[in-house]
N, CA, C and O atoms as a GROMACS GRO file, in nm:
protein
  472
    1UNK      N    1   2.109  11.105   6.933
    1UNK     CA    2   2.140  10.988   7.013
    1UNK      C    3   2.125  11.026   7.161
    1UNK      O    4   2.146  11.139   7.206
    2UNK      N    5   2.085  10.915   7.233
    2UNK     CA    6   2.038  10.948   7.379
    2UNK      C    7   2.120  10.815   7.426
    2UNK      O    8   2.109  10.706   7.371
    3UNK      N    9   2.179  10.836   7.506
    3UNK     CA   10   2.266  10.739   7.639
    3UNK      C   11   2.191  10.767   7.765
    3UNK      O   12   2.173  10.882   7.806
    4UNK      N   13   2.148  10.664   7.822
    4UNK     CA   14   2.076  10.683   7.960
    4UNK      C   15   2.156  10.506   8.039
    4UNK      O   16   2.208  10.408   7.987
    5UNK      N   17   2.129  10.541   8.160
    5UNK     CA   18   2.161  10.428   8.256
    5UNK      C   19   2.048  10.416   8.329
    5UNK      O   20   1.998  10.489   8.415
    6UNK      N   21   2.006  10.287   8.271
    6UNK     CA   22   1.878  10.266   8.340
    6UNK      C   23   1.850  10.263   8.498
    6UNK      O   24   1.745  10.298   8.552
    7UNK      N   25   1.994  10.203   8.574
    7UNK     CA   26   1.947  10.232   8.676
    7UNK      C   27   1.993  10.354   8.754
    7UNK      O   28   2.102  10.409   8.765
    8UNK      N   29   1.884  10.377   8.800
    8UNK     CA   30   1.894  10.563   8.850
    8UNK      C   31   1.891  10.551   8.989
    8UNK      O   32   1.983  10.619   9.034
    9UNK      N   33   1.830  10.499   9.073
    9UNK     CA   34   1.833  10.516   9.189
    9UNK      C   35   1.912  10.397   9.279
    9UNK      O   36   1.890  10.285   9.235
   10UNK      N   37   1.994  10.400   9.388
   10UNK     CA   38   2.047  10.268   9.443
   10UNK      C   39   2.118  10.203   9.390
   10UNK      O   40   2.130  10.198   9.268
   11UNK      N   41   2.228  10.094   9.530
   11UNK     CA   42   2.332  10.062   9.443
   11UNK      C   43   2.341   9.971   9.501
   11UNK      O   44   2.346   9.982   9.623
   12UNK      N   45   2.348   9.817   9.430
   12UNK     CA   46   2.386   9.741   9.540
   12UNK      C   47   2.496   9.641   9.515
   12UNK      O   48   2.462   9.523   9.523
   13UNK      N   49   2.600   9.662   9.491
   13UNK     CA   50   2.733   9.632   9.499
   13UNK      C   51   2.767   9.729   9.610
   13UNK      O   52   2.740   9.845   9.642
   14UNK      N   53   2.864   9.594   9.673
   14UNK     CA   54   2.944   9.654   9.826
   14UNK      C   55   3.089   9.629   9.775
   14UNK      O   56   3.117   9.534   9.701
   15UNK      N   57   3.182   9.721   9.820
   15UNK     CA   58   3.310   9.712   9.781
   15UNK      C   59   3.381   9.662   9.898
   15UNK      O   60   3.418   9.717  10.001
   16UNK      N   61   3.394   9.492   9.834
   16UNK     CA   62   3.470   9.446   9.955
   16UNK      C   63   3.611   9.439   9.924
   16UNK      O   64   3.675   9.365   9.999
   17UNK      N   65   3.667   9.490   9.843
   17UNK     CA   66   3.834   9.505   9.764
   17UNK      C   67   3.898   9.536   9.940
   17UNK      O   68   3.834   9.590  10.030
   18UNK      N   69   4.013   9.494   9.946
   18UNK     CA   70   4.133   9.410  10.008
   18UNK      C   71   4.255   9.489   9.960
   18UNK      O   72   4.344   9.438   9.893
   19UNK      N   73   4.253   9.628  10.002
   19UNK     CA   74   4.331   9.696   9.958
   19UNK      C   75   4.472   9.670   9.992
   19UNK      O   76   4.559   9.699   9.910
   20UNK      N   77   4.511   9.604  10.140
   20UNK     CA   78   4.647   9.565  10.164
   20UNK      C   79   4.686   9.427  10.122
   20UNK      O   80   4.786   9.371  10.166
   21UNK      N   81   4.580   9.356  10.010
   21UNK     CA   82   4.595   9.208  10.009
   21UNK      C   83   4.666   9.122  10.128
   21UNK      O   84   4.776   9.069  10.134
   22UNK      N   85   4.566   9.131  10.213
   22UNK     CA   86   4.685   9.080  10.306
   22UNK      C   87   4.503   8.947  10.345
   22UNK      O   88   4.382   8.971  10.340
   23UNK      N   89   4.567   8.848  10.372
   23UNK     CA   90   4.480   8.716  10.369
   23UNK      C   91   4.323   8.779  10.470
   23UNK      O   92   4.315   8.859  10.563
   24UNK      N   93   4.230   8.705  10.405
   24UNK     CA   94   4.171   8.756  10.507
   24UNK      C   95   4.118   8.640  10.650
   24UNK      O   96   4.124   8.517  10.643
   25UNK      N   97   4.077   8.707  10.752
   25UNK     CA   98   4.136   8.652  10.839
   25UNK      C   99   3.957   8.632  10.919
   25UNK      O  100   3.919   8.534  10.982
   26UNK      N  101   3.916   8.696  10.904
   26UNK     CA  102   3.762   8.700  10.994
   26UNK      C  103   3.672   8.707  10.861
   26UNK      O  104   3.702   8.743  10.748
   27UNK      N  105   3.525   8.650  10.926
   27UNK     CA  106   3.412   8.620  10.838
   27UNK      C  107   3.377   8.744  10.804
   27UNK      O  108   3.422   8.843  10.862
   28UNK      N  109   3.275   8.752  10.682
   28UNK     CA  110   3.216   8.843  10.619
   28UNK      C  111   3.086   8.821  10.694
   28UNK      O  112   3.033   8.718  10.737
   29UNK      N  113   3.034   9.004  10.700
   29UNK     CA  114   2.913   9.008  10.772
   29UNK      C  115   2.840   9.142  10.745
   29UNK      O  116   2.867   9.243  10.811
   30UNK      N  117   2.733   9.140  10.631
   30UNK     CA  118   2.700   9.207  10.574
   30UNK      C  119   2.556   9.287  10.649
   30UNK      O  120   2.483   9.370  10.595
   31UNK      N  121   2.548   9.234  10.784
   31UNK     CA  122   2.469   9.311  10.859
   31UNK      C  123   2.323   9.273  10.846
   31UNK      O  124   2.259   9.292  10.949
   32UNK      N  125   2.265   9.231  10.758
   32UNK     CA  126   2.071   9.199  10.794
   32UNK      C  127   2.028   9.158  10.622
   32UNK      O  128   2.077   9.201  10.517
   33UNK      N  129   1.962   9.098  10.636
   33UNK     CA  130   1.897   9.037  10.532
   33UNK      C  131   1.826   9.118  10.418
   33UNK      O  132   1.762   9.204  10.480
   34UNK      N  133   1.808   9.133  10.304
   34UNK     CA  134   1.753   9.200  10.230
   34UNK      C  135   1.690   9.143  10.109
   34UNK      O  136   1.731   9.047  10.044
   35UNK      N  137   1.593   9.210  10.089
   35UNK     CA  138   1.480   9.164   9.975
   35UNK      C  139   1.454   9.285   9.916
   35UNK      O  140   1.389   9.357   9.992
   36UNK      N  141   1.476   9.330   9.823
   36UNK     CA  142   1.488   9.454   9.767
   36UNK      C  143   1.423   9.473   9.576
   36UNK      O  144   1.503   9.439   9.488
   37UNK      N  145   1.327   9.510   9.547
   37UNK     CA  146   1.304   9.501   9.398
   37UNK      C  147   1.260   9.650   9.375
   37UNK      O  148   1.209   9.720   9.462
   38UNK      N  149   1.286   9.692   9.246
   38UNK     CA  150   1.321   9.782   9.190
   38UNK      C  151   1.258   9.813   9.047
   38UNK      O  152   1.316   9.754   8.956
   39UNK      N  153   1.153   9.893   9.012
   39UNK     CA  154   1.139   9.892   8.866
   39UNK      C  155   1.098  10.041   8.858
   39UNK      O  156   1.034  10.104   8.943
   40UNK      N  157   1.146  10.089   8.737
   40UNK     CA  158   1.160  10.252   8.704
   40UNK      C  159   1.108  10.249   8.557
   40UNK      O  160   1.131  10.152   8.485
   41UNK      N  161   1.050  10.339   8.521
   41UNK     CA  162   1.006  10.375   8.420
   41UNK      C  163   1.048  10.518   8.333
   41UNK      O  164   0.984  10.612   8.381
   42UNK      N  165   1.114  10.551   8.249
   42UNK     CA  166   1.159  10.706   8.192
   42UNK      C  167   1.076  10.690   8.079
   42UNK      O  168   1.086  10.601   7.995
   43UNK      N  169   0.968  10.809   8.081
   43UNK     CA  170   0.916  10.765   7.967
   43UNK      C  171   0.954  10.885   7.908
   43UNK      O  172   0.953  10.994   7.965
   44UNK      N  173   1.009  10.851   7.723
   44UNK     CA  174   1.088  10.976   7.692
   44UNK      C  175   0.996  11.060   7.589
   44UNK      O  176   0.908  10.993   7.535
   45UNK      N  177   1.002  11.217   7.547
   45UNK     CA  178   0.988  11.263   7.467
   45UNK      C  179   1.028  11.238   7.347
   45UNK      O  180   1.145  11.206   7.327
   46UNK      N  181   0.927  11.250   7.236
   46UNK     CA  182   1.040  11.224   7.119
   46UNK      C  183   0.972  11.111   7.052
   46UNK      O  184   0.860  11.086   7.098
   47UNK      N  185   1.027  11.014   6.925
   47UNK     CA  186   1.010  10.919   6.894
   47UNK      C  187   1.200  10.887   6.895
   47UNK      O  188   1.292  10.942   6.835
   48UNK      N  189   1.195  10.780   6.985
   48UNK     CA  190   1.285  10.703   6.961
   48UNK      C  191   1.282  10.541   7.011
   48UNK      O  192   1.212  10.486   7.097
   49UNK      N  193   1.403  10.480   6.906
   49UNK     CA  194   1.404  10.346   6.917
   49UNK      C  195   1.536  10.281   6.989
   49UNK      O  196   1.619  10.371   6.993
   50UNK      N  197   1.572  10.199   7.030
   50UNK     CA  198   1.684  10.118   7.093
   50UNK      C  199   1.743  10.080   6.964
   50UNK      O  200   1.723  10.028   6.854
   51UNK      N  201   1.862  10.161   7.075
   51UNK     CA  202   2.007  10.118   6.906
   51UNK      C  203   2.075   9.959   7.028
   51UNK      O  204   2.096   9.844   6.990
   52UNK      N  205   2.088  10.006   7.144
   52UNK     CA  206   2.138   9.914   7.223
   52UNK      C  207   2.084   9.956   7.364
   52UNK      O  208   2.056  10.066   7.410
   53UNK      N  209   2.079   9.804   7.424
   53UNK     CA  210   1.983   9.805   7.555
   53UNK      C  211   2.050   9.706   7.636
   53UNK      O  212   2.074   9.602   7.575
   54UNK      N  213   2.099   9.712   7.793
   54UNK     CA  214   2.197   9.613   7.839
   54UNK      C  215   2.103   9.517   7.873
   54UNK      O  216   1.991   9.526   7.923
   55UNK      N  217   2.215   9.362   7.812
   55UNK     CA  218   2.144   9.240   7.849
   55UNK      C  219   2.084   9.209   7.958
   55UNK      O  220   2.113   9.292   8.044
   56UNK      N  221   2.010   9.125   7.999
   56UNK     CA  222   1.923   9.077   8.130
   56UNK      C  223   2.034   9.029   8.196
   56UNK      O  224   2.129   9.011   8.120
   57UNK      N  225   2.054   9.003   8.303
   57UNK     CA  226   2.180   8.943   8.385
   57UNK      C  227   2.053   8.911   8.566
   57UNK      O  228   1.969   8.958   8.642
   58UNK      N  229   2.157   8.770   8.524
   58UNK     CA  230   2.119   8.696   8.671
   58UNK      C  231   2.256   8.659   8.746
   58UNK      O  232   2.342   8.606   8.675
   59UNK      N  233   2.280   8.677   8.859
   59UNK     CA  234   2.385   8.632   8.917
   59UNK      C  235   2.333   8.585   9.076
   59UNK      O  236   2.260   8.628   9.166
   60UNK      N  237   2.400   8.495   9.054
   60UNK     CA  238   2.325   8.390   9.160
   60UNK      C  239   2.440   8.288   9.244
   60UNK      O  240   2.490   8.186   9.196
   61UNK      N  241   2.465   8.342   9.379
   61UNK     CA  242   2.556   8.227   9.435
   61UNK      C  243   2.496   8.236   9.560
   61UNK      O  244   2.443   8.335   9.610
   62UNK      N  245   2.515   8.080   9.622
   62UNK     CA  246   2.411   8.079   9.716
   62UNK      C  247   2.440   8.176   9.859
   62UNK      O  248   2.549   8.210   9.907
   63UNK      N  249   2.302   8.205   9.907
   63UNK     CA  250   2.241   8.304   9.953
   63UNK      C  251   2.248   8.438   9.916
   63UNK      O  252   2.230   8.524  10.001
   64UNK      N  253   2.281   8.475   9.762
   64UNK     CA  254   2.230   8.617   9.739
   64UNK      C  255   2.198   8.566   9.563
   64UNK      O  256   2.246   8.475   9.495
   65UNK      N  257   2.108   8.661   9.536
   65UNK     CA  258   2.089   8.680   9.403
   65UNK      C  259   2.035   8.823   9.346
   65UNK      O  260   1.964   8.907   9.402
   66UNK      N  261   2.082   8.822   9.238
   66UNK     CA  262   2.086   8.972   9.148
   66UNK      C  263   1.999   8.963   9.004
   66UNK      O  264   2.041   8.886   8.918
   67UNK      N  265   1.903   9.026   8.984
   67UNK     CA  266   1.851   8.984   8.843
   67UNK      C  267   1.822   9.153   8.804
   67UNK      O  268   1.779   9.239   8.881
   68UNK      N  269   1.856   9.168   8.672
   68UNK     CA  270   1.785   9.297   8.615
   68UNK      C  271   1.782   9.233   8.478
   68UNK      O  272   1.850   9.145   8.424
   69UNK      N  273   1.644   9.334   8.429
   69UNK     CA  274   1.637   9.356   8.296
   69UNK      C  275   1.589   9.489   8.234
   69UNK      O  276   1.492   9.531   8.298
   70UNK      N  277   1.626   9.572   8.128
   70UNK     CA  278   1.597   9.636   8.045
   70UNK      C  279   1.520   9.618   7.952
   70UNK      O  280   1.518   9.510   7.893
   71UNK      N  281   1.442   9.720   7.920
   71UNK     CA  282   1.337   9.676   7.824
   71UNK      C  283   1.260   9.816   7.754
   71UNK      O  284   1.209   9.896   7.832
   72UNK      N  285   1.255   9.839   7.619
   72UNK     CA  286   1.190   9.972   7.542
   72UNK      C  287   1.046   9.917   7.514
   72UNK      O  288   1.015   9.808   7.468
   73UNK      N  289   0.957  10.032   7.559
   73UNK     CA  290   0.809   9.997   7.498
   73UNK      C  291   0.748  10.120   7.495
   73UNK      O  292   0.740  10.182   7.601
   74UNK      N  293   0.691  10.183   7.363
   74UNK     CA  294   0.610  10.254   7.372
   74UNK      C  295   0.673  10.390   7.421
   74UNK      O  296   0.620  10.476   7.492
   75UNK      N  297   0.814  10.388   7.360
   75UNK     CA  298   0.872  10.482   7.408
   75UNK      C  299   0.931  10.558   7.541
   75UNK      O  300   0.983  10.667   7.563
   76UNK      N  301   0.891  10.422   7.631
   76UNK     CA  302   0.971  10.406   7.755
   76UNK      C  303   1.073  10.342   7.792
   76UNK      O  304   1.104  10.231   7.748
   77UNK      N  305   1.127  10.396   7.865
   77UNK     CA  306   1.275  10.271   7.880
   77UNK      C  307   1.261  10.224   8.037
   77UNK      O  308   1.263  10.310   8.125
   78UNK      N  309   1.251  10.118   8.061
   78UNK     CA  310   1.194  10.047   8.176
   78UNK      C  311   1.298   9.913   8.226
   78UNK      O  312   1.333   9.805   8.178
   79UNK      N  313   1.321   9.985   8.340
   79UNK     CA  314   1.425   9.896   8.412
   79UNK      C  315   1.374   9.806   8.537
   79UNK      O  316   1.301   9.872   8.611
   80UNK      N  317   1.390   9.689   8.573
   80UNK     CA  318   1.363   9.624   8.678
   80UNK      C  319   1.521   9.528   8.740
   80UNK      O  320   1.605   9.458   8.684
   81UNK      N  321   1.497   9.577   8.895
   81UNK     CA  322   1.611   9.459   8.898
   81UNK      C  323   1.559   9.456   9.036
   81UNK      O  324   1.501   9.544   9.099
   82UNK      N  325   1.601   9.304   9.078
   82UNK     CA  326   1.567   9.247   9.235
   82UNK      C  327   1.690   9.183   9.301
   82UNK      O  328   1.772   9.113   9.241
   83UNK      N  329   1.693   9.213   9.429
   83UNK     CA  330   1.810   9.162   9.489
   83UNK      C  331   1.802   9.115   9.631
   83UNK      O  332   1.760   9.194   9.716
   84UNK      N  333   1.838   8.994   9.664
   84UNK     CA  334   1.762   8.911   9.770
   84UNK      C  335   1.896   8.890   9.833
   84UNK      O  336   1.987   8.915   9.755
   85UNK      N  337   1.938   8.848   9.961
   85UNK     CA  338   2.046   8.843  10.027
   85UNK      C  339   1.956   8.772  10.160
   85UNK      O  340   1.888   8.837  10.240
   86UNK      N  341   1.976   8.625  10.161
   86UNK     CA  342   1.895   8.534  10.230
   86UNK      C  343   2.020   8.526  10.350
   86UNK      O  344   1.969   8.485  10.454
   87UNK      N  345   2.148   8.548  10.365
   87UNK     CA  346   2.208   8.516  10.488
   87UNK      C  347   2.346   8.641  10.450
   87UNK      O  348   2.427   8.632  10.357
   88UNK      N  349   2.337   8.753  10.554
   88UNK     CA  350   2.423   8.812  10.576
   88UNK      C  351   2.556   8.808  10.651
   88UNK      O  352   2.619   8.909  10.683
   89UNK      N  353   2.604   8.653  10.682
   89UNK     CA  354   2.710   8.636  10.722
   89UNK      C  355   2.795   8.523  10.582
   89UNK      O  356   2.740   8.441  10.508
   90UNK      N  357   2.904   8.553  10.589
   90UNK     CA  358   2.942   8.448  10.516
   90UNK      C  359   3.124   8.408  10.575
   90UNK      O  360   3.195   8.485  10.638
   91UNK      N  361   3.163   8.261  10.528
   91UNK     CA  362   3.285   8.266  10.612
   91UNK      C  363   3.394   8.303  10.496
   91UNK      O  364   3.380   8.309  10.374
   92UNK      N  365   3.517   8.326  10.585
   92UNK     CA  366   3.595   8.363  10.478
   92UNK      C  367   3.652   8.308  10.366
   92UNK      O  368   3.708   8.379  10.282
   93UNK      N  369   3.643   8.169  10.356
   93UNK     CA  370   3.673   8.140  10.223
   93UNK      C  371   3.640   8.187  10.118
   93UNK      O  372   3.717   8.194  10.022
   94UNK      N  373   3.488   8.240  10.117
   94UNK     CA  374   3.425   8.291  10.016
   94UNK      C  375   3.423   8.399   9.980
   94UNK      O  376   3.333   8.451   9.913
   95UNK      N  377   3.527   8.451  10.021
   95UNK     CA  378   3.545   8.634   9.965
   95UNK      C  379   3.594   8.659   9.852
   95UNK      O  380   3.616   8.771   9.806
   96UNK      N  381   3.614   8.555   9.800
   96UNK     CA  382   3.640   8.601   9.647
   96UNK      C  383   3.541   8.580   9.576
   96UNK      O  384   3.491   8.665   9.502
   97UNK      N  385   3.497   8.452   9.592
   97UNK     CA  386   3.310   8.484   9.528
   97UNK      C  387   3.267   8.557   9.547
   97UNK      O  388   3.216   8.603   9.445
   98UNK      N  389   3.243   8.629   9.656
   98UNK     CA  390   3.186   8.747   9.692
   98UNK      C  391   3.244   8.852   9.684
   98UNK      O  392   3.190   8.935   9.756
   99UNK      N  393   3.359   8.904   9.614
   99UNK     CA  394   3.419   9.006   9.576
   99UNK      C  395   3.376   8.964   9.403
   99UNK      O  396   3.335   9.066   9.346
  100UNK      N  397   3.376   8.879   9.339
  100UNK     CA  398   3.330   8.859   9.245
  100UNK      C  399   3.216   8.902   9.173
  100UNK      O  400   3.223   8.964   9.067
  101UNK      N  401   3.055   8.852   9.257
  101UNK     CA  402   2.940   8.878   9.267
  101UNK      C  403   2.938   9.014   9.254
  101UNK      O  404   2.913   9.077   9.152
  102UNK      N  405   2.974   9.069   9.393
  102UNK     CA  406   2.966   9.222   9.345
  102UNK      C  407   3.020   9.313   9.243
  102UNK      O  408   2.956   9.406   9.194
  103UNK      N  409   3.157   9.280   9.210
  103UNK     CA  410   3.219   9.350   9.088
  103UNK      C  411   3.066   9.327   8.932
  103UNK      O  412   3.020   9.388   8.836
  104UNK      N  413   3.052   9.227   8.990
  104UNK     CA  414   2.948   9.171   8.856
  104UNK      C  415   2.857   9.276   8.846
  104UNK      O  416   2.847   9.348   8.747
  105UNK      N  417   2.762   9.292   8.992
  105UNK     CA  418   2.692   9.374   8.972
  105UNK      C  419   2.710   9.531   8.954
  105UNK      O  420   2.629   9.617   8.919
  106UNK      N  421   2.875   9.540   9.000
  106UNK     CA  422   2.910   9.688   8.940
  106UNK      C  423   2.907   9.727   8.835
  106UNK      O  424   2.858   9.833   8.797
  107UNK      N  425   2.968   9.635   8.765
  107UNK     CA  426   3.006   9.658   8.623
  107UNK      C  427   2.750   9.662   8.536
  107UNK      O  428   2.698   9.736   8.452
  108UNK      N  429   2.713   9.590   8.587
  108UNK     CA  430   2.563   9.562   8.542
  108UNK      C  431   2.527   9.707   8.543
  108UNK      O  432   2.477   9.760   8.443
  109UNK      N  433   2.548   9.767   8.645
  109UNK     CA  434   2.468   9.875   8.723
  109UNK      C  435   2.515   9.992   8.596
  109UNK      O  436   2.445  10.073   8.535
  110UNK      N  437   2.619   9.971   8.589
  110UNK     CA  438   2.725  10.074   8.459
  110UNK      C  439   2.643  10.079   8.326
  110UNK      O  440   2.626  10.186   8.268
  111UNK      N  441   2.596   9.969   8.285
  111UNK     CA  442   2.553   9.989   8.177
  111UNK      C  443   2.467  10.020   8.115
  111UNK      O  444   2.367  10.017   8.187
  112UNK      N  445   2.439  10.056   8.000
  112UNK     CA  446   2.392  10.197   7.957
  112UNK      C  447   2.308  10.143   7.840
  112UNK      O  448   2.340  10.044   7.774
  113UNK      N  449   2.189  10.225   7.818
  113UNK     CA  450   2.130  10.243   7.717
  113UNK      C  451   2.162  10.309   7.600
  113UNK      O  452   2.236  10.404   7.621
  114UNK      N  453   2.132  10.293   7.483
  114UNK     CA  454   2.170  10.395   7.362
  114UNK      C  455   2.056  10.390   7.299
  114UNK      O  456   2.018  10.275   7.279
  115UNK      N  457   1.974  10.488   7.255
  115UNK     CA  458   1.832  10.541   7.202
  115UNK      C  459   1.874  10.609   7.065
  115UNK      O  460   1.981  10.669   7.075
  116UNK      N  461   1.832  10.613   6.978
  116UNK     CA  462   1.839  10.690   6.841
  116UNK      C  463   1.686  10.749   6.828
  116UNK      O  464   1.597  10.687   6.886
  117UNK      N  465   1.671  10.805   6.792
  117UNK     CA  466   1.524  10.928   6.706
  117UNK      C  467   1.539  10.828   6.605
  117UNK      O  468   1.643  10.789   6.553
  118UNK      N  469   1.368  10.774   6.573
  118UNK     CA  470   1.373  10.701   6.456
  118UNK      C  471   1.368  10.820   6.309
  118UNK      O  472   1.372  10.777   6.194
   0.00000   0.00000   0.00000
């Protein structure tokens, strides 16, 4: 059995956690715009097949979006994910969506492949 995490390089969840819970008070401002895509290829030794492969995930609230997918072929395990961030300010109401969004993509980034030797 082989466990791999497809994504290997880069991270893009920001940890906006509110450690003194204390209200927040000024806008979010994530500094410059980003367009960012990503696809990796491990191509493995061996014959093996996907016992489990993490689902495709889109997360999408307006002005940012997150998409990856996983995918086995030919004995590669091939990851793609894109991440667009159309307005780097946001006001504060929305910090929990946006503490949200990102936990999402933390937890995405976590997950893992499982390969068996056929």
């Amino acid at each position: 059995m082989l466990i791999i995490r497809p994504r290997i390089f880069g991270n893009k969840s920001i940890n906006l956690e509110n450690e003194e819970e204390k209200p927040r008070l000024l806008p979010i401002d994530l500094h410059f715009t980003e367009m960012s895509i990503d696809h990796f290829e491990i191509k493995l030794e061996g014959d093996f097949q996907p016992e489990e492969l993490p689902e495709p995930a889109t997360f999408d609230i307006k002005d940012i979006v997150y998409k990856s997918k996983t995918e086995f072929k030919n004995n590669t395990l091939i990851y793609h994910r894109e991440y667009i961030l159309n307005n780097p300010s946001f006001e504060k109401e929305r910090y929990e969506e946006l503490l949200k969004f990102f936990r999402q993509i933390d937890r995405e980034q976590r997950a893992t492949a499982i390969l068996i030797k056929k």
